[in-house]
C-alpha positions in Angstrom: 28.2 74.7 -165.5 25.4 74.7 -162.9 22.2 73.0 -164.3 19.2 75.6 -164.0 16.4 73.8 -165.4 16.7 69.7 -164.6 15.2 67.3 -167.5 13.0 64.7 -165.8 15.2 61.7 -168.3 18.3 62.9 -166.3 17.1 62.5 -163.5 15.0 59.6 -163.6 17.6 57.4 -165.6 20.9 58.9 -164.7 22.7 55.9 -166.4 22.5 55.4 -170.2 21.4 52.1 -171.7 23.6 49.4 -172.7 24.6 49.1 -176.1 24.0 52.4 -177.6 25.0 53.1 -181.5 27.2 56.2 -181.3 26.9 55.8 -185.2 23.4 55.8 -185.3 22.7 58.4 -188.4 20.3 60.4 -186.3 22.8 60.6 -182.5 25.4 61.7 -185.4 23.0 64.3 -187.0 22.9 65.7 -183.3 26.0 65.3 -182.3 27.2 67.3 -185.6 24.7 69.9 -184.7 26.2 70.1 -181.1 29.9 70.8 -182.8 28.1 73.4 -185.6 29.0 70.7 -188.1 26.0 72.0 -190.7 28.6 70.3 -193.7 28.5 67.4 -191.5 24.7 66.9 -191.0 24.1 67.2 -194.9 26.1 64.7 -195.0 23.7 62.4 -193.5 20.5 63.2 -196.2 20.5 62.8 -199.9 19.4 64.9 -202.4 16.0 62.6 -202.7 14.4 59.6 -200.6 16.7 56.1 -202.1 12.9 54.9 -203.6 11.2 57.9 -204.6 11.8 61.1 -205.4 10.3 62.7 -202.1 13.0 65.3 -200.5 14.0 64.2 -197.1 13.0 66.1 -194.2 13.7 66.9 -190.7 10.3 67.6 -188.6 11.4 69.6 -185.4 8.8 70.5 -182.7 8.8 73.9 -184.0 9.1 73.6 -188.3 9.1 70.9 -191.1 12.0 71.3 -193.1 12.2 69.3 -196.8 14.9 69.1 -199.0 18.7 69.6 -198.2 18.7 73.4 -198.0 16.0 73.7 -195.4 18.1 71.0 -193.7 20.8 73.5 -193.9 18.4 76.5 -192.2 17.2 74.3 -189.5 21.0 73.2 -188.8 22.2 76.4 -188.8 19.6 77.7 -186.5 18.7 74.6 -184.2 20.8 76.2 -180.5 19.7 79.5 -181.5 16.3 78.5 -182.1 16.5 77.4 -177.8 18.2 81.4 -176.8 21.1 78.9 -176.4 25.0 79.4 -177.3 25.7 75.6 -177.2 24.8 72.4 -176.7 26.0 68.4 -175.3 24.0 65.7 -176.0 23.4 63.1 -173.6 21.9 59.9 -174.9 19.8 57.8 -172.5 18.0 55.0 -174.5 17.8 54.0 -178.2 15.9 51.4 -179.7 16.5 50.1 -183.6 14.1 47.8 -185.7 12.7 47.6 -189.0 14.6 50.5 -190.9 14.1 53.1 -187.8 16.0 54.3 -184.9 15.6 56.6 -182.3 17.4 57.7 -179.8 16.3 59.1 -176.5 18.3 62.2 -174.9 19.0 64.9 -172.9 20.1 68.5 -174.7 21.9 70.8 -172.7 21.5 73.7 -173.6 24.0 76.6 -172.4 21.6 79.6 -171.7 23.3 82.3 -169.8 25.8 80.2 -168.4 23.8 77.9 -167.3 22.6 74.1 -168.2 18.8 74.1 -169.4 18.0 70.3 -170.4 15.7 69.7 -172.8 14.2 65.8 -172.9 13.8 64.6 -176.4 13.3 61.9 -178.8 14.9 61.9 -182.4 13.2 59.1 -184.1 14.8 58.6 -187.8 13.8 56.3 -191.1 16.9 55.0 -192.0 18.6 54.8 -195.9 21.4 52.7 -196.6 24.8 53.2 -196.0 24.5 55.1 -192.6 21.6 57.8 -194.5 18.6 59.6 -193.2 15.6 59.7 -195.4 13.8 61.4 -192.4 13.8 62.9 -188.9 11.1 63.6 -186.5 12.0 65.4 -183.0 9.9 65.5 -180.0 9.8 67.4 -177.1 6.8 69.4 -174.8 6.3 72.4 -176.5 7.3 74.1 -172.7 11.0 73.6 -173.4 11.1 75.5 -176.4 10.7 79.3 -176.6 8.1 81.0 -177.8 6.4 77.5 -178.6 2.6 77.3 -179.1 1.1 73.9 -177.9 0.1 72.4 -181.0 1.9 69.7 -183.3 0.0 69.0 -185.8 -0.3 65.2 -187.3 2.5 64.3 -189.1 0.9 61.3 -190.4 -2.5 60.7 -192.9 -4.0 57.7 -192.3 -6.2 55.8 -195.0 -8.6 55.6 -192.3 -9.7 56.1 -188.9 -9.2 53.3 -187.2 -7.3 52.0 -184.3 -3.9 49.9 -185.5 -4.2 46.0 -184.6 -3.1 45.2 -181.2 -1.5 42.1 -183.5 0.9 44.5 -184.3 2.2 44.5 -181.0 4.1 41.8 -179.1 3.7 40.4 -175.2 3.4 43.6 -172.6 3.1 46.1 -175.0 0.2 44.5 -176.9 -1.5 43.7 -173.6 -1.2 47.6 -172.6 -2.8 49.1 -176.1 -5.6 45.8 -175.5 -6.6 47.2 -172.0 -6.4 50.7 -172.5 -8.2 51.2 -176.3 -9.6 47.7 -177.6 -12.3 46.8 -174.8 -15.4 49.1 -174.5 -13.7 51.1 -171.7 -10.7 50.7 -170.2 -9.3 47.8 -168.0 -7.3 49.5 -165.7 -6.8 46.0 -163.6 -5.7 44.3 -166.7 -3.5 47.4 -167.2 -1.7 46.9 -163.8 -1.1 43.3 -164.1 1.3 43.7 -167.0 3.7 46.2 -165.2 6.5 45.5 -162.8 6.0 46.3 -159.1 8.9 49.1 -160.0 7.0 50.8 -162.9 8.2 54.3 -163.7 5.9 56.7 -165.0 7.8 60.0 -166.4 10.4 61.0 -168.3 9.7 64.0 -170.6 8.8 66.7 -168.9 10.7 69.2 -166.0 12.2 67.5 -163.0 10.9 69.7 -159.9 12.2 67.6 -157.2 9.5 65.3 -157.1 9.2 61.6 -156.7 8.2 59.8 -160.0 4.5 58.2 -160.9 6.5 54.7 -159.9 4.5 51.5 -158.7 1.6 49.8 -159.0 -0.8 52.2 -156.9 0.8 55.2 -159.0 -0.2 53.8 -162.2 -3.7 52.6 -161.0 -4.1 56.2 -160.2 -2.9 57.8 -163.7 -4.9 55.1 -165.6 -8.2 55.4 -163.4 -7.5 59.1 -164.2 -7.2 58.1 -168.3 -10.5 55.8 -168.1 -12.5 59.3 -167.6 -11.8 59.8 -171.7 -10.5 56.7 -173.4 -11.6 55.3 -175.3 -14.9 57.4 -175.5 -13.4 60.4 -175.7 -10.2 59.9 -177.3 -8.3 57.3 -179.5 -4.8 56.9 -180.2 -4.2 55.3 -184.0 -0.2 54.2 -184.0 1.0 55.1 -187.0 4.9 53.6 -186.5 6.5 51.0 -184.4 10.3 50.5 -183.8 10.2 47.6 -180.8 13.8 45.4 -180.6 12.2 43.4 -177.9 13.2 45.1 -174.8 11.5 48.8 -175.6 8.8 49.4 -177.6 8.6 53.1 -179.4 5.2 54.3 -180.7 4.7 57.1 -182.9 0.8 58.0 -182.8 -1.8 60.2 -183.6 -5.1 61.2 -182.1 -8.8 60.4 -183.1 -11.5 62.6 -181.8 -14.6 61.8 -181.2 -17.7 64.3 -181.1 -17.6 63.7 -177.2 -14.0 64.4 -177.1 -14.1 67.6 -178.8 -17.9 69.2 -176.6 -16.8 68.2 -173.6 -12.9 68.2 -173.4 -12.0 70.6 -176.3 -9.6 68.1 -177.6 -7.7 68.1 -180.9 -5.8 65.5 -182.5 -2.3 65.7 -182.4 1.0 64.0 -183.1 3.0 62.3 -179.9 5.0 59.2 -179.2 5.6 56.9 -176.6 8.4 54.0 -175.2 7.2 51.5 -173.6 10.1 49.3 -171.2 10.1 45.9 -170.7 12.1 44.7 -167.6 13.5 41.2 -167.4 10.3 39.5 -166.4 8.5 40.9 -169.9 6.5 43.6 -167.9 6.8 47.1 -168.5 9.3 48.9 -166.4 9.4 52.0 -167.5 6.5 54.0 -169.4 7.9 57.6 -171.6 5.1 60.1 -173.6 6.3 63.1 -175.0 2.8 64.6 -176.1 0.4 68.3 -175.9 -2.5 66.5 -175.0 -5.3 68.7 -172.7 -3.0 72.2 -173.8 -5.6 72.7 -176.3 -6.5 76.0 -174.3 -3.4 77.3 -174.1 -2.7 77.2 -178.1 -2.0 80.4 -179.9 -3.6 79.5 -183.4 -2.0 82.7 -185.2 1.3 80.6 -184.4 -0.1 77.6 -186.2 -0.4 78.1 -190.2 -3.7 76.9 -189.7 -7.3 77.7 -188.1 -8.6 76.0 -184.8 -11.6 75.3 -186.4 -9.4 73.3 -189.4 -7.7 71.4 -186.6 -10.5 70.1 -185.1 -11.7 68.2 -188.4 -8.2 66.3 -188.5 -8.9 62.8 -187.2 -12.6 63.6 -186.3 -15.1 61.0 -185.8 -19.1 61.3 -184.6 -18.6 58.2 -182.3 -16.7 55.1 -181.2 -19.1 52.5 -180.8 -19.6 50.6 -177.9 -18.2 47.2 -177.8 -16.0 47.5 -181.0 -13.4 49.8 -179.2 -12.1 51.9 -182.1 -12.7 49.9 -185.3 -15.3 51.1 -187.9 -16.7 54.2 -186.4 -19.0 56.6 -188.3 -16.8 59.5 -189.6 -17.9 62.9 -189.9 
């Protein structure tokens, strides 16, 4: 079938990564979704979490589902939930550590008898023997129908405050330094920890264009992100599944009094992979977030008010000089 609508993944990385787990519990929860294998997803999730009697869940861009019947609903209704009558999965890139996987894709979609990719992550906490305990999907809110912008934190922090660059390991430690944990943003430090061949890209609609790809390109995109950040807005990481090659953060905003006047920003959930190429620099640079859609959201779509969104991850300030660490809260 003809491809209508052209994921920038596919088109940007038209070969898969080496060494992809095909038994990877959460490519098999999509792969069993692909062949309407609902008996075959449930498989994957127990009844409650191995330490804890939490359900497990599945967070899709458009629902949280908990417990093994939901998982059931949003099986059953996951390609009709895209106007779609069936779906291949593609994998591109998957990255394992510490009791999480997640594997980067490409759903086609058949719509109309057609191909309509959709780019997403599925990033998964792992049980034992081959289990899920839980799933979160992401993808831009414009490849899913009838989709309002807003994805609401799926993580509550103890506090406000940036995670450690410590965390972190070579390039991708150097990157989170430059861009949140100087009083404004280094976008020469930035630059000199990607390779010449840096792509920028990777999750949203491939129109033909040539990729954000080099050094110039991202001097540009960061020079455009030192307008805002840190002042404006902070990103606090909230997981971190890095093998040594790719590094995969799952984050959440922080707001500060600035950010919300003069930007109308609103904290929201997103993730990132950062690429390493041989040399240890980053290669390849993939977001998947809503960030500056704020306008566009529909809040009688959200289950919640915008004025009850924009006191999620609020702060009055970030200091100067400290980057994000101890700010006043509001």
């Amino acid at each position: 079938m003809k491809i209508r609508k052209m994921a920038e993944l596919y088109a940007l990385y038209p070969e898969a990564q080496e060494g992809i787990r095909y038994d990877s519990p959460e490519l098999k929860m999509m792969q069993f979704i692909a062949k309407n294998d609902v008996e075959g997803v449930l498989t994957l999730f127990r009844d409650t979490r191995q330490f804890s009697d939490a359900l497990p869940a599945v967070d899709a861009p458009y629902g949280r589902f908990e417990g093994k019947a939901q998982i059931r609903a949003f099986a059953e209704g996951f390609i009709a939930r895209f106007d779609a009558a069936g779906l291949e999965i593609i994998p591109k890139f998957q990255t394992r550590s510490g009791g999480r996987s997640v594997t980067e894709m490409v759903l086609n979609f058949e719509v109309d008898g057609m191909i309509d990719q959709v780019p997403m992550f599925v990033v998964a906490d792992l049980g034992s023997r081959g289990t899920l305990e839980e799933v979160r999907m992401y993808c831009h809110s414009s490849f899913v129908p009838r989709l309002t912008p807003y994805r609401k934190p799926m993580f509550t922090p103890a506090h406000l405050e940036m995670g450690d660059p410590g965390l972190l390991t070579g390039a991708v430690r150097e990157y989170y330094t430059a861009l949140h944990h100087v009083p404004r943003v280094d976008v020469d430090r930035i630059v000199r920890c990607m390779h010449p061949d840096c792509v920028f890209g990777g999750y949203g609609l491939y129109r033909g264009q040539e990729p954000e790809k080099g050094l110039e390109a991202m001097r540009r995109v960061y020079t455009g992100m030192a307008t805002y950040i840190p002042e404006k807005v902070g990103m606090r990481y909230e997981t971190l599944i890095d093998d040594g090659v790719t590094g995969v953060i799952e984050w959440v905003h922080v707001i500060s009094d600035l950010g919300r006047k003069d930007l109308g920003r609103i904290a929201m959930s997103g993730i990132a992979a950062y690429m390493r190429g041989e040399d240890g620099r980053l290669i390849s640079i993939r977001i998947s977030d809503y960030a500056g859609m704020e306008k566009q959201i529909d809040w009688a779509q959200t289950g919640t008010t915008e004025e009850e969104a924009k006191k999620v991850h609020a702060v009055l300030r970030f200091p100067a000089g400290v980057g994000l660490k101890r700010q006043e809260t509001l």
